[in-house]
C-alpha positions as CSV (number, residue, x, y, z in Angstrom):
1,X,124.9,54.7,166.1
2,X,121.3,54.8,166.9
3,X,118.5,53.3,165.0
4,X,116.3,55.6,162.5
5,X,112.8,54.5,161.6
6,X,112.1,53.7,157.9
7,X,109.9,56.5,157.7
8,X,112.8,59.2,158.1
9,X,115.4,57.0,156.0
10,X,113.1,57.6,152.9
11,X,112.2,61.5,154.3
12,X,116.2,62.1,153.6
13,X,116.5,60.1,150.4
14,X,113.8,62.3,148.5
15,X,115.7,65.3,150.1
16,X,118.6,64.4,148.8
17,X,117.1,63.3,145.4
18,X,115.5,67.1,145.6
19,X,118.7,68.9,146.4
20,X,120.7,67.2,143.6
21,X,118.1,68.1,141.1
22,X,117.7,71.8,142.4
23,X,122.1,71.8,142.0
24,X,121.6,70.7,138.9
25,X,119.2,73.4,137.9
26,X,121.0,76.0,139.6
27,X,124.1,75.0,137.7
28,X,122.6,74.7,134.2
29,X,120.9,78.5,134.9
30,X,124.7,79.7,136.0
31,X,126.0,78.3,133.0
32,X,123.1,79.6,130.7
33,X,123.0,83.1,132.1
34,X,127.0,83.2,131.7
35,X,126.6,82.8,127.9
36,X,123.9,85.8,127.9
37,X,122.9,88.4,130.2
38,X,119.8,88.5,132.1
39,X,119.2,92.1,130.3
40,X,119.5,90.6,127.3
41,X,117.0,87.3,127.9
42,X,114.6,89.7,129.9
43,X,114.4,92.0,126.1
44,X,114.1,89.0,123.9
45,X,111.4,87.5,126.1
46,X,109.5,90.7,125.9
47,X,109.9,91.8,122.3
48,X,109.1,88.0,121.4
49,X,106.0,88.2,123.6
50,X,105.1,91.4,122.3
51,X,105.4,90.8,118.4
52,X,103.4,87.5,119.4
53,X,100.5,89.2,121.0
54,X,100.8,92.1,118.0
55,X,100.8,89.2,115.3
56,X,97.6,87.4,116.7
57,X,95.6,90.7,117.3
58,X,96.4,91.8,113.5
59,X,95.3,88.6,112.3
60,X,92.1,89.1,114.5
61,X,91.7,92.8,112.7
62,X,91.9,91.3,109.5
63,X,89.6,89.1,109.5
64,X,87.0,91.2,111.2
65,X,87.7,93.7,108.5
66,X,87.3,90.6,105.8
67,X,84.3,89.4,107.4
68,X,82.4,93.2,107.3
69,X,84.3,94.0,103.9
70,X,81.7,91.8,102.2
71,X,78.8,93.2,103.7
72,X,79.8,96.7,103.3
73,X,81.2,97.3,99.9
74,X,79.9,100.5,98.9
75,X,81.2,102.5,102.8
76,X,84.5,101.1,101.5
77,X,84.7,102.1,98.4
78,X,83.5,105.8,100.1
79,X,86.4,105.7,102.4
80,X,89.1,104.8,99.7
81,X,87.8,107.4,97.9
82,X,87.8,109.7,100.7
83,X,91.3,108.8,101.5
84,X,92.9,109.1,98.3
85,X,91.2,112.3,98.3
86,X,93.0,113.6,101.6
87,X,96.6,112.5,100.8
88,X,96.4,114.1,97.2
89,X,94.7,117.4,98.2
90,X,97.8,119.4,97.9
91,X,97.9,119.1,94.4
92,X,94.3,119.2,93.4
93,X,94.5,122.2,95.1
94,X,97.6,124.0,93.5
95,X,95.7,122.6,90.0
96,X,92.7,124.6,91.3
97,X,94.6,127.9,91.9
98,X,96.5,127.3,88.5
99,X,93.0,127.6,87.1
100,X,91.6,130.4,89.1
101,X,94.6,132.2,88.0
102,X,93.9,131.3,84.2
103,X,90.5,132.1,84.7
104,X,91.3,135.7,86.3
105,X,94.1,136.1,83.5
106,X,91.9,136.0,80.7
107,X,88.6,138.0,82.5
108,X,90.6,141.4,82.9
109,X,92.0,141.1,79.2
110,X,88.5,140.7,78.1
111,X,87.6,143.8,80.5
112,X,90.7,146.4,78.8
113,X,89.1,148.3,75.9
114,X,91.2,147.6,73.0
115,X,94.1,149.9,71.9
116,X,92.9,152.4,69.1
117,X,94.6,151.5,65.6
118,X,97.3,153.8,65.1
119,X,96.4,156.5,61.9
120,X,98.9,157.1,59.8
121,X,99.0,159.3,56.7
122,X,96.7,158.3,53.8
């Protein structure tokens, strides 16, 4: 058997070291990917990450929106109005036509002459 230098006799015993940890590693993902699919990991990674990402940004909206709420009371207070406006225009505007219609109604009685009183014998 020949000699080996020192040098090379520690070279192999981190290899080694390195390959039983990487078979370990490889093991412990065969296992892991046997009790759930890579689909499966690969969705929940993404919709975690997602929500995440949609979570932190909201927070950042709202307290932008806090932070020029204070400062702008009044342009709120427009748009609210604005918006409540908008989503109940369909029936402020059948009330409208309801009136219009009254109004109408009673303008062409108003315009008929009235019927002559009947004479009878006296």
């Amino acid at each position: 058997m020949t000699l080996l230098p020192p040098r090379f006799i520690e070279d192999r015993a981190i290899r080694d070291a390195a390959r039983a940890v990487l078979s370990e590693d490889v093991d412990r993902l065969r296992e892991s990917l046997s009790q759930e699919g890579i689909a499966s990991r690969v969705s929940l990674g993404v919709t975690s990450t997602i929500s995440e990402r949609l979570r932190s940004g909201a927070e950042d909206v709202l307290t932008e929106i806090r932070t020029q709420a204070g400062e702008r009371k009044g342009l709120i207070a427009l748009l609210v109005g604005a918006l409540i406006l908008w989503l109940a225009r369909e029936p402020i505007f059948g009330w409208l036509e309801d009136r219009l219609e009254e109004t109408d109604d009673n303008e062409e009685d108003a315009a008929e002459p009235p019927a002559p009183a009947p004479q009878g014998d006296l």
